[in-house]
Residue frames as a rotation matrix with the C-alpha (Angstrom) as fourth column:
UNK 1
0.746 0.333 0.576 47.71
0.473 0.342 -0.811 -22.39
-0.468 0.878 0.098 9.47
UNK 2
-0.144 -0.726 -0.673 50.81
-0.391 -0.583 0.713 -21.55
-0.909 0.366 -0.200 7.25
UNK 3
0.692 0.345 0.635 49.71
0.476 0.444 -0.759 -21.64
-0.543 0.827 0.143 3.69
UNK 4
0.082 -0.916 -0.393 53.58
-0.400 -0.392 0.829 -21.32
-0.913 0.089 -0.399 1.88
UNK 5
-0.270 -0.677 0.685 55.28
0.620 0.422 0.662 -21.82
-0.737 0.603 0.306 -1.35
UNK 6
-0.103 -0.146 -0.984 55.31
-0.776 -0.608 0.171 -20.18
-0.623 0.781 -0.051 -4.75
UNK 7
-0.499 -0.068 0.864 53.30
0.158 0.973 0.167 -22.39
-0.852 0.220 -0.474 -7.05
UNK 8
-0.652 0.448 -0.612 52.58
-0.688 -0.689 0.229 -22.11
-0.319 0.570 0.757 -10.97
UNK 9
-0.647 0.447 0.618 49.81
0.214 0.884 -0.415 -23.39
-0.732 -0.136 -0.667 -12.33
UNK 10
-0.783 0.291 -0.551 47.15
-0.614 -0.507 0.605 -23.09
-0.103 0.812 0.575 -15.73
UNK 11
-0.155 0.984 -0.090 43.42
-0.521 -0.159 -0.839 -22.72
-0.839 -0.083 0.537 -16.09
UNK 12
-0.735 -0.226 0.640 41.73
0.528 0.403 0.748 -24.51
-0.426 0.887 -0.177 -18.24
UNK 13
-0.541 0.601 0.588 38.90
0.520 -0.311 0.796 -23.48
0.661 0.736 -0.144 -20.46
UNK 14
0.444 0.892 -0.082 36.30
0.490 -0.165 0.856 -23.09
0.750 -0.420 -0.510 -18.11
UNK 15
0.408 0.113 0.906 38.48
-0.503 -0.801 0.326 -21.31
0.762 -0.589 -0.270 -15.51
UNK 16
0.949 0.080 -0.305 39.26
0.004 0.964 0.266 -24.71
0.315 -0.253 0.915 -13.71
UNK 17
-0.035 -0.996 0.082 42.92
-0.620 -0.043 -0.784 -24.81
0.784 -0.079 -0.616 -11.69
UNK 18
0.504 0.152 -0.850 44.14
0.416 0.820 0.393 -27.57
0.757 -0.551 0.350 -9.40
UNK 19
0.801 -0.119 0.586 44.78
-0.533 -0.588 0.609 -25.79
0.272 -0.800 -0.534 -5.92
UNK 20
-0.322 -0.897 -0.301 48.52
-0.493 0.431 -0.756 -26.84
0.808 -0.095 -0.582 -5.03
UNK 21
0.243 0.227 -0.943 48.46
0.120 0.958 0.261 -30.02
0.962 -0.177 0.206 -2.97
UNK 22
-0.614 -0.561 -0.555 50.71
0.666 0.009 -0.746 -28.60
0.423 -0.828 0.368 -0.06
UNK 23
-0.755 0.527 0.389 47.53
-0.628 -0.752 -0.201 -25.76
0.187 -0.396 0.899 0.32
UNK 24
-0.167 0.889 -0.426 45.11
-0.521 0.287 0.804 -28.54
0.837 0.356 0.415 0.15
UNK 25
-0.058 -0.224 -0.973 46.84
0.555 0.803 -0.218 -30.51
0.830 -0.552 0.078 2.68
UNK 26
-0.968 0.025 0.250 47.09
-0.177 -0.772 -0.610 -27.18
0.178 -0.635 0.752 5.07
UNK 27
-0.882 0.221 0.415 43.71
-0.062 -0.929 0.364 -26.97
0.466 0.295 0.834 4.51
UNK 28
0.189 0.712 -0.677 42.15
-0.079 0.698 0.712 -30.05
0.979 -0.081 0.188 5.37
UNK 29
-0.652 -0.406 -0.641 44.10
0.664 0.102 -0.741 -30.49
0.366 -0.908 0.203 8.57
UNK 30
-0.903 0.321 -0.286 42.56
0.068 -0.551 -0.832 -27.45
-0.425 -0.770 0.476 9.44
UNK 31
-0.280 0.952 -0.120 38.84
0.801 0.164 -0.575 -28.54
-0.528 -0.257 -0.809 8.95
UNK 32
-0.238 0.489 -0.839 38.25
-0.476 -0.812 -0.338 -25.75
-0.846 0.319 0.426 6.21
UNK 33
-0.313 0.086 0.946 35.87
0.469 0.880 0.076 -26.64
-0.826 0.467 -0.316 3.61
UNK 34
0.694 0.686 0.219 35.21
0.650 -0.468 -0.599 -23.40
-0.308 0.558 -0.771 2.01
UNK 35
0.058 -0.835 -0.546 37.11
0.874 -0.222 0.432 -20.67
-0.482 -0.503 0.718 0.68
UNK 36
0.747 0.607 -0.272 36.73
0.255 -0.639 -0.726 -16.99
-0.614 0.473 -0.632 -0.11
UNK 37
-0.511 -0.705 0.492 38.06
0.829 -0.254 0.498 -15.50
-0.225 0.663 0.714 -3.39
UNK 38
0.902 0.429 -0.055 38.10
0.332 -0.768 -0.548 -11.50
-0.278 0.475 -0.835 -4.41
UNK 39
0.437 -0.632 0.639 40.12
0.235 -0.606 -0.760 -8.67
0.868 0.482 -0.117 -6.29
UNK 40
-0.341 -0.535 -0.773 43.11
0.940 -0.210 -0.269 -7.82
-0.018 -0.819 0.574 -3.71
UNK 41
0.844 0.517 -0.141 42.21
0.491 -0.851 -0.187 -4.25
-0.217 0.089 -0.972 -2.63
UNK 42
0.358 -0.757 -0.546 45.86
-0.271 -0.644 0.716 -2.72
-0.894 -0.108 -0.435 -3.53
UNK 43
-0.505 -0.674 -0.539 47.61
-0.726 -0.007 0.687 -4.82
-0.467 0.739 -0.486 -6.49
UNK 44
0.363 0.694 -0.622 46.35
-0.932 0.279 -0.233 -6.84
0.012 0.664 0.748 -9.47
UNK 45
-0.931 -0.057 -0.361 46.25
0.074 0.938 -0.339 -10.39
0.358 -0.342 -0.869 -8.05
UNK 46
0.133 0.852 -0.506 43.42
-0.211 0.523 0.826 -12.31
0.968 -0.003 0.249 -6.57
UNK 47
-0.594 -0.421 0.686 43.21
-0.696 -0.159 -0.700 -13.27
0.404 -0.893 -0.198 -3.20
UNK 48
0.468 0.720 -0.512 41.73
0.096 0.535 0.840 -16.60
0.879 -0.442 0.181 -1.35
UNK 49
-0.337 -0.289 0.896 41.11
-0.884 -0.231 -0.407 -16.91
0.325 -0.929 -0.177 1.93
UNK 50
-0.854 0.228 -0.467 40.37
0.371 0.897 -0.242 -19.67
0.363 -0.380 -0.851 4.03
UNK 51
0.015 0.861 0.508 36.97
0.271 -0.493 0.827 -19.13
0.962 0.125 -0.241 5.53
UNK 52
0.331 -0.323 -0.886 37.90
0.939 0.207 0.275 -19.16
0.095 -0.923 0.372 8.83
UNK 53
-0.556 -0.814 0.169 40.35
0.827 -0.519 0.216 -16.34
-0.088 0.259 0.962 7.89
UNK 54
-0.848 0.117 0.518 38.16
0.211 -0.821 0.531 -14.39
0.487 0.559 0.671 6.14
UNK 55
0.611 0.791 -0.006 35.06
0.448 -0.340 0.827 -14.60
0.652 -0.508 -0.563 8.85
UNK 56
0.654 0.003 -0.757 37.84
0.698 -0.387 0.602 -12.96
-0.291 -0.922 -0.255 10.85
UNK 57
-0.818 -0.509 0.267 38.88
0.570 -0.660 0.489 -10.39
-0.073 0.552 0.830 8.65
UNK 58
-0.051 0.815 0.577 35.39
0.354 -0.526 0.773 -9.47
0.934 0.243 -0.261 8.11
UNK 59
0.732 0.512 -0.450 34.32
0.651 -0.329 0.684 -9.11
0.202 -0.794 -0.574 11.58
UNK 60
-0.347 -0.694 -0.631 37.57
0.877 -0.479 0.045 -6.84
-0.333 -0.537 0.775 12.41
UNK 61
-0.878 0.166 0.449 36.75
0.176 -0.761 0.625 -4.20
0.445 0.628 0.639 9.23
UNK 62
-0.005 0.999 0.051 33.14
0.552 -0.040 0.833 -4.75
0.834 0.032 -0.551 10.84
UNK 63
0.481 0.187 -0.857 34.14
0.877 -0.093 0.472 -3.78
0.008 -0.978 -0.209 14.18
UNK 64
-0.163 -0.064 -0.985 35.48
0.389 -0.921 -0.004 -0.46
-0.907 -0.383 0.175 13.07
UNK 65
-0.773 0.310 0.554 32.94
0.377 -0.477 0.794 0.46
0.510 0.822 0.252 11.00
UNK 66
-0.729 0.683 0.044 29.91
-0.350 -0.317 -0.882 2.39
-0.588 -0.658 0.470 12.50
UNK 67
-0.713 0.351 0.606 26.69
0.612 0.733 0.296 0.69
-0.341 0.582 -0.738 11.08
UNK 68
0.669 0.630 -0.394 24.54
0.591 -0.773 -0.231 4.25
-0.450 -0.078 -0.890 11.43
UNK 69
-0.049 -0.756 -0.653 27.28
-0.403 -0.583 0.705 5.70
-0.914 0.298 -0.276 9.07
UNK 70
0.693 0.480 -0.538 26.71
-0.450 -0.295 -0.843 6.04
-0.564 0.826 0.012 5.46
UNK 71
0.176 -0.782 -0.598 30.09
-0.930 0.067 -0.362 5.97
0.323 0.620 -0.715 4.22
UNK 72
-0.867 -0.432 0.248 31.30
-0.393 0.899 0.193 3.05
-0.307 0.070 -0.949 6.41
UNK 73
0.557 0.441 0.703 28.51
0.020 0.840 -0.543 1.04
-0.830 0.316 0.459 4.99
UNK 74
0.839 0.031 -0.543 29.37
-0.529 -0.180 -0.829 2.16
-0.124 0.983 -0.135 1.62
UNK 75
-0.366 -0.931 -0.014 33.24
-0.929 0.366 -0.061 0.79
0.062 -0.010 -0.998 2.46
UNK 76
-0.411 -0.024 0.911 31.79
-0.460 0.868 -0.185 -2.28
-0.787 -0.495 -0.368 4.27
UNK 77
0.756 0.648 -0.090 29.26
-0.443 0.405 -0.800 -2.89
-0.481 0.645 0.594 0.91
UNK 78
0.584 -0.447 -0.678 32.14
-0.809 -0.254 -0.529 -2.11
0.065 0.858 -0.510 -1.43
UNK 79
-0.351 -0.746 0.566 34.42
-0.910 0.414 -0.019 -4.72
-0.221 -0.522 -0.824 0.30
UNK 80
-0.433 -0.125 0.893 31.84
-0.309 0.951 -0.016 -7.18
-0.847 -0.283 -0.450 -0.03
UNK 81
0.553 0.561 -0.617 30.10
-0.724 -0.042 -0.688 -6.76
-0.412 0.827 0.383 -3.27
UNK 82
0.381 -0.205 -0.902 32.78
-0.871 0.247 -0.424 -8.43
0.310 0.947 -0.084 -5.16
UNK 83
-0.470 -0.474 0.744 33.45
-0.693 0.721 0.022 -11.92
-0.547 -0.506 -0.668 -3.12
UNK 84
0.250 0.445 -0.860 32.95
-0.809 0.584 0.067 -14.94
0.531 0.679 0.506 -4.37
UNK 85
0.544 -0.149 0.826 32.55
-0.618 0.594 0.515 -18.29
-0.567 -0.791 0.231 -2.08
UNK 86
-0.095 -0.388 -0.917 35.14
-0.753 0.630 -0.188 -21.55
0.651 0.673 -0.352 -3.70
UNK 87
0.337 -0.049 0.940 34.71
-0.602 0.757 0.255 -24.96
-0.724 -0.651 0.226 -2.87
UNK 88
-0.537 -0.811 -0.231 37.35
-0.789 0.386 0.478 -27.02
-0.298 0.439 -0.847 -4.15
UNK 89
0.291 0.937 -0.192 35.79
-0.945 0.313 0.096 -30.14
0.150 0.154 0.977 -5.68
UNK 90
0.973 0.157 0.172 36.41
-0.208 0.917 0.340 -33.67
-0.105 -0.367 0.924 -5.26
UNK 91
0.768 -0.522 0.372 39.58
0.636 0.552 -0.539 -33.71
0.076 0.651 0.756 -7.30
UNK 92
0.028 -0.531 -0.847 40.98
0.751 -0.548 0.369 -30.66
-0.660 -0.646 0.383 -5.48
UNK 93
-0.789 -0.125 0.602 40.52
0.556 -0.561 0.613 -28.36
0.262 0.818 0.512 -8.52
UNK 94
-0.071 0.452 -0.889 38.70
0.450 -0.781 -0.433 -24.54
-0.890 -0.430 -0.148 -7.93
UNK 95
0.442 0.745 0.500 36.36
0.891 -0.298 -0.343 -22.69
-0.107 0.597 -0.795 -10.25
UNK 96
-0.416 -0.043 -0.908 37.78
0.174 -0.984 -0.033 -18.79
-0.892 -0.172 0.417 -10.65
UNK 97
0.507 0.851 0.137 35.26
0.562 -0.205 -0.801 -17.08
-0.654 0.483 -0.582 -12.46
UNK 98
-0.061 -0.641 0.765 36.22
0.998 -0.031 0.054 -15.48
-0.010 0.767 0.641 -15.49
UNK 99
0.733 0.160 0.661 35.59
0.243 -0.969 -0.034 -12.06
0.635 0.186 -0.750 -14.60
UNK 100
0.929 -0.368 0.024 37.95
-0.137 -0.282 0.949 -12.39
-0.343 -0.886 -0.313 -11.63
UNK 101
0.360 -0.800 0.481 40.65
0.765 0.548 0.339 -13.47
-0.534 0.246 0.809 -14.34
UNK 102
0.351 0.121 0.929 39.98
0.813 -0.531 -0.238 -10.85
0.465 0.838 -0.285 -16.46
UNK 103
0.976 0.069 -0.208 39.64
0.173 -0.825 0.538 -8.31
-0.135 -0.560 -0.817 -13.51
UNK 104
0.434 -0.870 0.233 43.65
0.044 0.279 0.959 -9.47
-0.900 -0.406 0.159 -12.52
UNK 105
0.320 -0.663 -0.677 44.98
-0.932 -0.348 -0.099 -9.52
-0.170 0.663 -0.729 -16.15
UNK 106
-0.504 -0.777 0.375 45.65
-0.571 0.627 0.531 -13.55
-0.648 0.053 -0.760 -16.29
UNK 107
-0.102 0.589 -0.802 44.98
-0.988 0.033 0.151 -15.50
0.116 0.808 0.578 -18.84
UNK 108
0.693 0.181 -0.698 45.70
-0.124 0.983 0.132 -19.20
0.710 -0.005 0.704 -18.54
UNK 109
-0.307 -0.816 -0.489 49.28
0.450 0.328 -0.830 -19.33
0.839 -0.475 0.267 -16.39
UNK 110
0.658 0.233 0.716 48.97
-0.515 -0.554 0.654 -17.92
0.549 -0.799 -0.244 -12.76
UNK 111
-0.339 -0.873 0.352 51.11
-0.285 -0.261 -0.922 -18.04
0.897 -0.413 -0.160 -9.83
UNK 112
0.683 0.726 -0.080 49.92
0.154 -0.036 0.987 -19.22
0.714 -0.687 -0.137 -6.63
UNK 113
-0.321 -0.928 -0.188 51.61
0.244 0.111 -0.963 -17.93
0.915 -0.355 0.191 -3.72
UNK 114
0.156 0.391 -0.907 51.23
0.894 0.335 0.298 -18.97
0.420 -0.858 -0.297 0.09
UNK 115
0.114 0.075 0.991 50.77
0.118 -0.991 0.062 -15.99
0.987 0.110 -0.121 2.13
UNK 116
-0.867 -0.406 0.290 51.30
-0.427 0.304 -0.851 -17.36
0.257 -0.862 -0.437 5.47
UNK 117
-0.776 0.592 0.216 47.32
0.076 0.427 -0.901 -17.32
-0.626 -0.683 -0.377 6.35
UNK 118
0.740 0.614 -0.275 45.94
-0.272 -0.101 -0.957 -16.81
-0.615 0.783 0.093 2.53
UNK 119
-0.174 -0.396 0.902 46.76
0.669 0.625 0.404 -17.35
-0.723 0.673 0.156 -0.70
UNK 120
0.211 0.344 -0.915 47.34
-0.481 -0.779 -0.404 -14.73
-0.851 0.525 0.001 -3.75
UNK 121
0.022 -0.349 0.937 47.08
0.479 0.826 0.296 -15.49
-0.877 0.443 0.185 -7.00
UNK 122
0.214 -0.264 -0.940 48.76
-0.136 -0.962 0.239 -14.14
-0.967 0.076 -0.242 -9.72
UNK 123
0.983 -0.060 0.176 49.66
0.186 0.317 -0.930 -13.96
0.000 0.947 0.322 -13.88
UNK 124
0.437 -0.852 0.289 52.75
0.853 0.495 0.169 -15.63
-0.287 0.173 0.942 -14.21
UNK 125
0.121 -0.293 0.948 53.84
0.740 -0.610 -0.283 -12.91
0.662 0.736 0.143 -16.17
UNK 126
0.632 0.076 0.771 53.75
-0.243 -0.925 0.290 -10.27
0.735 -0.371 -0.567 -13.30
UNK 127
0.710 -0.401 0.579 56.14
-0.583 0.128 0.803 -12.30
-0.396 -0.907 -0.143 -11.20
UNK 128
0.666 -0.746 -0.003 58.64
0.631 0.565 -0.532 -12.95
0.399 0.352 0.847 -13.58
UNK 129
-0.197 -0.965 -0.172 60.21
0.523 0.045 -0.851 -10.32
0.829 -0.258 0.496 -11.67
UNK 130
-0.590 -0.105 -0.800 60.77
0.805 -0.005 -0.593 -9.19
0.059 -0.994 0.087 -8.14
UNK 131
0.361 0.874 -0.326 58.05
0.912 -0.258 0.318 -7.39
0.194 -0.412 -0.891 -6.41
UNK 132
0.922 -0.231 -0.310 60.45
-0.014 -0.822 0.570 -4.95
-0.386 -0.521 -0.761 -4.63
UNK 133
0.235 -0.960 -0.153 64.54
-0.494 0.017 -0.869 -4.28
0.837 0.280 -0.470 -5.45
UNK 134
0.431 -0.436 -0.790 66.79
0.806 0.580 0.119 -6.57
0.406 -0.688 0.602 -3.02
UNK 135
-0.623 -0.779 0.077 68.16
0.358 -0.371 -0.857 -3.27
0.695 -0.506 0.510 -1.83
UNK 136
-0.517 0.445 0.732 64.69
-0.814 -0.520 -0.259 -1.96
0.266 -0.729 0.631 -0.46
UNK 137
0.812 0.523 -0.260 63.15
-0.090 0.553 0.828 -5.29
0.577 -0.649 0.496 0.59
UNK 138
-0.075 -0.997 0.032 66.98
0.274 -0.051 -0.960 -5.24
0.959 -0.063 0.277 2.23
UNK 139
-0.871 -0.313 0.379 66.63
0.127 -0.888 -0.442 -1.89
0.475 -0.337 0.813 3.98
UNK 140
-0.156 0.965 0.213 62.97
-0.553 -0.264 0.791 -2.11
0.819 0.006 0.574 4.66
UNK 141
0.367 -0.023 -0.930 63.04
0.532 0.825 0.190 -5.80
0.763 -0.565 0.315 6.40
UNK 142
-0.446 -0.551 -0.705 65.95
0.696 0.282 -0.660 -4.33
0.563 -0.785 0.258 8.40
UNK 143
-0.462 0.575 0.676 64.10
-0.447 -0.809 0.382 -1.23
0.766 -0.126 0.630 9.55
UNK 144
0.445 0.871 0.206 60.68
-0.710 0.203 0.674 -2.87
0.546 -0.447 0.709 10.63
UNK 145
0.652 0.335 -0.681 62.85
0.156 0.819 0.552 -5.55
0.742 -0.466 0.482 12.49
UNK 146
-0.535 -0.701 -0.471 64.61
0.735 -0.112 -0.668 -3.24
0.416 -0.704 0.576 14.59
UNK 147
-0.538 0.540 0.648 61.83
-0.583 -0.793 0.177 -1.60
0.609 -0.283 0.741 15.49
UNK 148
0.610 0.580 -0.540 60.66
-0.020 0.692 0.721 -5.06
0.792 -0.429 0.434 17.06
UNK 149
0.436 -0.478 0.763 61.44
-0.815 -0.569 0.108 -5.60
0.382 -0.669 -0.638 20.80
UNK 150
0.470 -0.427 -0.772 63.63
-0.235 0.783 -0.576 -8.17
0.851 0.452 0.268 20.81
């Protein structure tokens, strides 16, 4: 599954956005009919997942968590308290609740951008400019790919 590109796109009233066509197409091929949406845990953006994806994400975080451990529940709760299931509807348009807009800072514009095996989504406005500087996504890149054995 390679869910790519860098697509903008605006809510309507109710919250309503039409999932980009090249993720829809990904998506069907691959036989997913659900799809999970929460707050990213690091930066203010949203975050779907295919379900597929996200029943393996869960089960990793699950598998090193101890279940007879307080805290990791408390992590494992915290993780899921705020999730929210999407099913695209007929017309390929997806519901994001308005607290999850609010949560993220977007009002009506947003960003959708393929993540390889998710999908973040973002207010236009926070990606009018680069994420990192071109000298340290540069220097970084080269780093972590000479550190690969090649």
């Amino acid at each position: 599954m390679r869910l790519l590109g860098n697509i903008e796109a605006k809510t309507d009233v109710k919250g309503r956005v039409f999932l980009p066509a090249s993720f829809r197409k990904v998506l069907q091929v691959s036989g997913e009919e659900y799809l999970i949406l929460r707050k990213d845990v690091y930066q203010a953006c949203l975050v779907l997942y295919p379900e597929k994806i996200w029943n393996e994400q869960m089960d990793t975080l699950r598998a090193k968590l101890n279940r007879w451990n307080p805290a990791h529940q408390q992590i494992f709760r915290q993780y899921l308290y705020d999730v929210e299931i999407i099913t695209p509807d007929s017309s390929g348009r997806i519901l994001i609740p308005k607290k999850y807009l609010q949560a993220v800072g977007i009002d009506q514009s947003l960003r959708f951008i393929g993540m390889g095996d998710y999908v973040e989504i973002w207010g236009v406005d926070k990606t009018e400019q680069t994420f990192v500087s071109q000298e340290e996504f540069t220097k970084t890149l080269e780093s972590l790919m000479n550190q690969l054995p090649f």
